[in-house]
C-alpha positions as CSV (number, residue, x, y, z in Angstrom):
1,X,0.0,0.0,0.0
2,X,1.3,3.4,-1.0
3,X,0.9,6.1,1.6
4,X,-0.2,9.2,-0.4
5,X,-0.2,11.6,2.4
6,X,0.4,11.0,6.3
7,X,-0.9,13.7,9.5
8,X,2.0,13.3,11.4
9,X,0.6,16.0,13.7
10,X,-2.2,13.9,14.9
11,X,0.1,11.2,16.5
12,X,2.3,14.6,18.4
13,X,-1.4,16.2,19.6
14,X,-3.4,13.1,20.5
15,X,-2.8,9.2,22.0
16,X,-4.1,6.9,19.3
17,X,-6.8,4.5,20.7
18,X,-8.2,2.3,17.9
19,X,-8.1,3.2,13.7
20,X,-10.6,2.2,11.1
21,X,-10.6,2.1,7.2
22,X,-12.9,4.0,5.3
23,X,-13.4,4.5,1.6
24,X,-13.8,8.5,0.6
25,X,-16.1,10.1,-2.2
26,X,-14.1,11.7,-5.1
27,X,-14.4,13.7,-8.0
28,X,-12.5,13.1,-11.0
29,X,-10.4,16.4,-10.6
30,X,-9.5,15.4,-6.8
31,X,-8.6,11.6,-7.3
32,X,-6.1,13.4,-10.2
33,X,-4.6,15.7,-7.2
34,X,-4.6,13.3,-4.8
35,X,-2.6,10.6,-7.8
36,X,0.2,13.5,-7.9
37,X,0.3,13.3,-3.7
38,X,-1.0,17.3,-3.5
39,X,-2.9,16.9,-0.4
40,X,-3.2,17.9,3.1
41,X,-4.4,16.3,6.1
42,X,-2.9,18.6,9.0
43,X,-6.0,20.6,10.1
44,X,-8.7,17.7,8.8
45,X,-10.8,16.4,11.4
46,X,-14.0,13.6,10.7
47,X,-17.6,14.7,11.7
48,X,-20.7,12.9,11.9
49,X,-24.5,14.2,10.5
50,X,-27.3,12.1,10.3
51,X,-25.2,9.0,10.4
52,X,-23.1,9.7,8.1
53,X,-19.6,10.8,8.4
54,X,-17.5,13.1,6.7
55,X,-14.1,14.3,6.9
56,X,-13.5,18.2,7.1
57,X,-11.2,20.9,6.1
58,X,-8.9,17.9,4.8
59,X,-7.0,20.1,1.4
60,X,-6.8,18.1,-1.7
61,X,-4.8,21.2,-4.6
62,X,-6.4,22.1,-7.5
63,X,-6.0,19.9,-10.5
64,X,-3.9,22.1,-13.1
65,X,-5.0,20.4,-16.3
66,X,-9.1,21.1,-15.2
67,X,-10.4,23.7,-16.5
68,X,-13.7,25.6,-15.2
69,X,-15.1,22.2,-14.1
70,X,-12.1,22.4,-10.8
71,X,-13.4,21.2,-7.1
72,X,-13.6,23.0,-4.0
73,X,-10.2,22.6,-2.3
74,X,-11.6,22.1,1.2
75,X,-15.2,20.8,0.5
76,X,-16.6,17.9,3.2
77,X,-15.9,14.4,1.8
78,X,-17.9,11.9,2.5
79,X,-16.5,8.3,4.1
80,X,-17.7,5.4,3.4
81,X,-17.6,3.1,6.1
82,X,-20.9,0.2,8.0
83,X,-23.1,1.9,9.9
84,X,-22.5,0.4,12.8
85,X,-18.9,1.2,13.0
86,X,-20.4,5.4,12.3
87,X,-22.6,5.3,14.5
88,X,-20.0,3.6,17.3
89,X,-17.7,6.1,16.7
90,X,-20.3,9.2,16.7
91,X,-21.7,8.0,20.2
92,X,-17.8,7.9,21.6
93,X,-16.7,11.1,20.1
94,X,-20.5,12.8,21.2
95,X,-20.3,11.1,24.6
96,X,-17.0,10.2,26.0
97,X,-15.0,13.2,24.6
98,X,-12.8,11.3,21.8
99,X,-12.4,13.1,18.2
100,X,-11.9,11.2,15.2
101,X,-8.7,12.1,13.5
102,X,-7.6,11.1,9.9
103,X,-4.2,9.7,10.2
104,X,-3.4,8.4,6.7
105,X,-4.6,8.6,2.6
106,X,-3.1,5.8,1.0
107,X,-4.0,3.4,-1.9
108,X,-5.4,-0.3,-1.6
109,X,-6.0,-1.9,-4.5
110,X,-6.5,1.2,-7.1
111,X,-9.1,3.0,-4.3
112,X,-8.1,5.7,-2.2
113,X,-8.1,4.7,1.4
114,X,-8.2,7.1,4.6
115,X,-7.0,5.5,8.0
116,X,-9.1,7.4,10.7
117,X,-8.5,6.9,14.3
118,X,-10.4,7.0,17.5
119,X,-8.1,9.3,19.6
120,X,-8.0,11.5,23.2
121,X,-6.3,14.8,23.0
122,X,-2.6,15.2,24.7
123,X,-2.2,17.4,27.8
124,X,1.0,19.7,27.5
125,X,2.6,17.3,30.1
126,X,2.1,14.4,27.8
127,X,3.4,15.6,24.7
128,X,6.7,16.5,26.7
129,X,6.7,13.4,28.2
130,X,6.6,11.2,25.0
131,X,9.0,13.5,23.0
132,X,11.6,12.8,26.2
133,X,10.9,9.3,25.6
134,X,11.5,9.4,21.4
135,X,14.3,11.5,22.5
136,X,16.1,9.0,24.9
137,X,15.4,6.0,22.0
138,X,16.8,7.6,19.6
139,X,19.8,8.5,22.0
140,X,20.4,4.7,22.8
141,X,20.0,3.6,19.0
142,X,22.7,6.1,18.4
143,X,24.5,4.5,21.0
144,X,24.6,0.7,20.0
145,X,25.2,1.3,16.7
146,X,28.7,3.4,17.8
């Protein structure tokens, strides 16, 4: 599976507690932009209406080649996931205080693919702790291989 584009700020701003695959709904112009890897997932977050779930603010470039017929850059996308796996995660991130995070866009089998994740948002005490512990394991890897 080829990763097309990764939110490597999710895993610094939140601890990971289970991920799902879901399908997205493209137009032609986006699945172009997203083929050429010029998309964004930094500030995207998932949101549920009407049991349905869509990812938000997620920024997939302008295809070049289009002409009037271009997409919206930011427009909601729909997922495409069971319902019973939407509606579990819209009564966790509703009731228990999670948020759905996209983590990765990648291909699987000529589809695009989005890895979204159940997570809980980091304190400022955590994320210091775990980049002192990425810190000391990179120190010791340094170590054994001098």
């Amino acid at each position: 599976m080829k990763d097309i584009a990764v939110n490597k700020k999710a895993y610094h701003d939140y601890t990971i507690e289970e991920t799902y695959e879901a399908g997205m709904v493209l137009l032609g112009t986006e699945i172009k932009s997203v083929r050429a890897g010029k998309v964004s997932l930094k500030e995207s977050y998932v949101s549920f209406v009407n049991g349905e779930a869509f990812v938000k603010d997620m920024h997939i470039s302008a295809y070049r080649e289009a002409s009037y017929n271009n997409h919206d850059e930011t427009r909601d996308r729909k997922l495409l996931m069971h319902k019973r796996e939407i509606n579990k995660l819209s009564v966790k991130c509703r009731v228990q205080g999670y948020t759905c995070v996209p983590l990765r866009l990648y291909f699987k089998d000529g589809k695009v693919k989005m890895e979204i994740a159940l997570a809980k948002g980091k304190t400022l005490y955590d994320k210091r702790e775990s980049d002192k512990k990425k810190t000391m394991e990179r120190q010791a890897k340094q170590a054994m291989r001098h």
